[in-house]
C-alpha positions in Angstrom: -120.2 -45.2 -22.7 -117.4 -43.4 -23.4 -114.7 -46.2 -22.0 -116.7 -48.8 -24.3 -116.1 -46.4 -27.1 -112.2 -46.2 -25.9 -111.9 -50.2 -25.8 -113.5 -50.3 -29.2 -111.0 -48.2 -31.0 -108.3 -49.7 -29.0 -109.3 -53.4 -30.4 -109.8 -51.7 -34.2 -106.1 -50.4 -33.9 -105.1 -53.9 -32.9 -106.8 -55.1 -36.1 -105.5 -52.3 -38.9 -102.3 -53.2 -36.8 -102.1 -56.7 -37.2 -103.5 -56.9 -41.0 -100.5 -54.3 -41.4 -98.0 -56.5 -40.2 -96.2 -58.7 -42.4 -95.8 -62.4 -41.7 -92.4 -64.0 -42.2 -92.4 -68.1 -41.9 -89.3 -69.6 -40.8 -88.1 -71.1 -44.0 -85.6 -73.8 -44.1 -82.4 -73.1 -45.4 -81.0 -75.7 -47.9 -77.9 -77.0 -47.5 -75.3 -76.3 -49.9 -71.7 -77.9 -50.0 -68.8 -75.7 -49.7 -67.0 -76.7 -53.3 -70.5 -76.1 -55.1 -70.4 -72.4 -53.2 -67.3 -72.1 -54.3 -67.4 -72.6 -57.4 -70.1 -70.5 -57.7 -68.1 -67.6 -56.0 -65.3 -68.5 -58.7 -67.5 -68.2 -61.2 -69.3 -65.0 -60.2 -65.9 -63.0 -59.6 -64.7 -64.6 -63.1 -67.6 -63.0 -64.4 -67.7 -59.7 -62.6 -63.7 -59.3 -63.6 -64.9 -59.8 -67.4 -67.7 -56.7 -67.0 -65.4 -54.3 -65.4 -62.3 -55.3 -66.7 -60.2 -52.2 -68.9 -60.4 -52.2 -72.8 -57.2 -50.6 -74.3 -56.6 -49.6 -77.8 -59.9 -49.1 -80.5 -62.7 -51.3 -80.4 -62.3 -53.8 -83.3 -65.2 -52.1 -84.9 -66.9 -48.7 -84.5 -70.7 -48.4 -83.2 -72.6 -47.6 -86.8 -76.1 -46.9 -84.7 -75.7 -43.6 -83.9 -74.8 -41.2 -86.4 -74.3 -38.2 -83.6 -70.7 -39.5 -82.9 -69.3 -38.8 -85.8 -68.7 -34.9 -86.7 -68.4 -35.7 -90.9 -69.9 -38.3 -92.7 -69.6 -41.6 -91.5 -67.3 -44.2 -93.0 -70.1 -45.9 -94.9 -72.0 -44.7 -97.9 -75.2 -43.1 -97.3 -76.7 -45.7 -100.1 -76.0 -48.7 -98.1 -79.4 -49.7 -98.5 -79.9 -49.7 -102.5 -76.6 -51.5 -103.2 -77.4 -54.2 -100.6 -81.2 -54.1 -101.9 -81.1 -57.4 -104.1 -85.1 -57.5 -104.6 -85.8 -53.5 -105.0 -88.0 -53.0 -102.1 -86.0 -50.6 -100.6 -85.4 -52.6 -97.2 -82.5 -55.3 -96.6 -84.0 -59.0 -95.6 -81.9 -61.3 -93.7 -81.6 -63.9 -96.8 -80.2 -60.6 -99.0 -77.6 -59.9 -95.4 -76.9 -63.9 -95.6 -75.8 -64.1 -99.3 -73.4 -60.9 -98.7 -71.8 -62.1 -95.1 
């Protein structure tokens, strides 16, 4: 009784076991040509040296959306809203932004 009861949980941890394991399939591997990887490697570099590359000097314009940079007022009057307002309804559309810019 008691070795029935042993082979029993044995083949019920081969089951939890099994369903736990992950099955990989060999995948085939495509084959790329070597000037289309590297041109891609080109590329990515190109594009990684343009994220981390070092800005000097001032930005060509400031960042206007967030107002806790600045320790005084910010270089924009506080009623940019009602002088851009062309219809009066107190928001800016983009046809009123369009006929300024």
């Amino acid at each position: 009784m008691a070795s029935s009861i042993r082979i029993f949980s044995y083949i019920c941890l081969l089951v939890v076991i099994y369903a736990c394991v992950e099955v990989t399939h060999a995948q085939e591997e495509e084959e790329v040509e070597a000037p289309e990887e590297g041109k891609y490697y080109k590329n990515l570099a190109n594009y990684l040296r343009l994220l981390t590359r070092q800005r000097y000097g001032r930005r060509s314009a400031p960042d206007y959306g967030s107002r806790t940079q600045y320790r005084y007022a910010p270089p924009y009057p506080q009623d940019i809203v009602h002088t851009l307002d062309m219809d009066g309804d107190g928001k800016i559309s983009p046809y009123e932004l369009g006929r300024i810019l």
